[in-house]
N, C-alpha and C positions, 0 to 999 in steps of 0.2 A: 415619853416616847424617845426611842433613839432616833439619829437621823437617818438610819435606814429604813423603819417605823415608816417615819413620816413621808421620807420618798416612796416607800408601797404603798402607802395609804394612800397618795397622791395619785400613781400608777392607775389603782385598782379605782377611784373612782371615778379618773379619765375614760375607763375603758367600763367600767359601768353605765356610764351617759353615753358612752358611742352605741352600748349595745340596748338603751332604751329609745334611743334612736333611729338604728336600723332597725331593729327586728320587727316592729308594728306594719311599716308599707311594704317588707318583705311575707310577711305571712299576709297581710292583705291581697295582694296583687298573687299569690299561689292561690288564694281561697277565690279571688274574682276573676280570674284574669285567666286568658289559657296559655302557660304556661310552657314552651318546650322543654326539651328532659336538659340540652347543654343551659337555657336560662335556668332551671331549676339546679343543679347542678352548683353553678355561678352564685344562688341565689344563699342555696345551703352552707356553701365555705362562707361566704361573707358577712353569714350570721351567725357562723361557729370563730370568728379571727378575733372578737374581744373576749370570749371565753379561753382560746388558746393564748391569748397577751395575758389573761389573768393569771393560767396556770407558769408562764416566762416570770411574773411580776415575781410569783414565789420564789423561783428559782432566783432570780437576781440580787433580790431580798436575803435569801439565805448566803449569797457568794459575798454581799455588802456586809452583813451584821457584823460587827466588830465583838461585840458585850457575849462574852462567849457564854452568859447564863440563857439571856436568851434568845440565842442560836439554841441551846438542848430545850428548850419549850417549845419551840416552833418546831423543831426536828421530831419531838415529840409528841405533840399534838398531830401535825404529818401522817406519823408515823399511826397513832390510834387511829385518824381518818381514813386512810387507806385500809387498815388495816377491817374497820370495819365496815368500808363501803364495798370491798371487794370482797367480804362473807356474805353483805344481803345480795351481792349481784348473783353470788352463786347461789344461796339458798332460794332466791327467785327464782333463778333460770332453772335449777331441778323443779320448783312447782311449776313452773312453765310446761317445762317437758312430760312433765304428770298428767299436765289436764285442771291445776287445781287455783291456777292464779293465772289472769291474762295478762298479753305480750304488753309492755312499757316502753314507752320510747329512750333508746337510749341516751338523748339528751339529759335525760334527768339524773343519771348519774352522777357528774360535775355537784350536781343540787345538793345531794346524800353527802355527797364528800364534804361541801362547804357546813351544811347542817352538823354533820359527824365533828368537825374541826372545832366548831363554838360547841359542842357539847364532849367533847375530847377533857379540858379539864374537871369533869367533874369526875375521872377516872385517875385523876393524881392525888397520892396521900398526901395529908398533910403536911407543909413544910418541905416537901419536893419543888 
C-alpha cells in the first residue's frame, strides 16, 4: 500500500466507527421518540457527515497519491462506479415513474457506488 493507501484507509475506517456509532440512537430515537422536523432535520445531517468525510477521504486520497499508476486505477474504478450507479438511479427512477419498481431511499445510493467500486475491476482487461 502507498502511504496515501494507508492514510485513506485510516480516514475511511475512522469515519466508518463514527458512523456505527451515530446512526443506531439516531434512528432509534426517530422510531421512538417524537421527534420535531428542526430535531429531525439536525438528526438527518449528522448521520449523513461520515458518509460525506467518506466521499472528502476520496477526494484527498486522490489529490495525495503520488504512484501515478495508481492514481488511473482509482480514477478508474471512480469512474466505472459512477458511471454505473448513475445508469441504475436512472433506469430505476424511469420504473419508478412507470409504476413498475417502488420509491428507494436515496441513501442507498452512496451503497451502489461503494458495491459498483469493489466490482469495477472485474471490468478491466487484462494487464490494465
Amino acid at each position: 500500500m502507498t502511504p496515501a493507501q494507508r492514510a485513506h484507509t485510516r480516514r475511511i475506517i475512522w469515519l466508518l466507527v463514527a458512523y456505527a456509532i451515530l446512526l443506531p440512537p439516531l434512528v432509534w430515537l426517530r422510531a421512538h421518540r417524537d421527534v420535531g422536523t428542526l430535531a429531525a432535520v439536525a438528526m438527518a445531517i449528522i448521520a449523513s457527515l461520515p458518509v460525506l468525510g467518506i466521499f472528502a477521504s476520496w477526494g484527498r486520497y486522490l489529490s495525495d497519491e503520488k504512484d501515478e499508476y495508481q492514481h488511473m486505477v482509482v480514477m478508474r474504478r471512480n469512474a466505472i462506479a459512477t458511471n454505473a450507479t448513475m445508469g441504475a438511479c436512472a433506469v430505476w427512477g424511469f420504473l419508478q415513474a412507470f409504476g413498475v419498481m417502488p420509491l428507494i431511499e436515496a441513501y442507498w445510493i452512496p451503497v451502489v457506488w461503494v458495491v459498483a467500486q469493489g466490482c469495477a475491476p472485474l471490468f478491466f482487461r487484462k494487464g490494465e
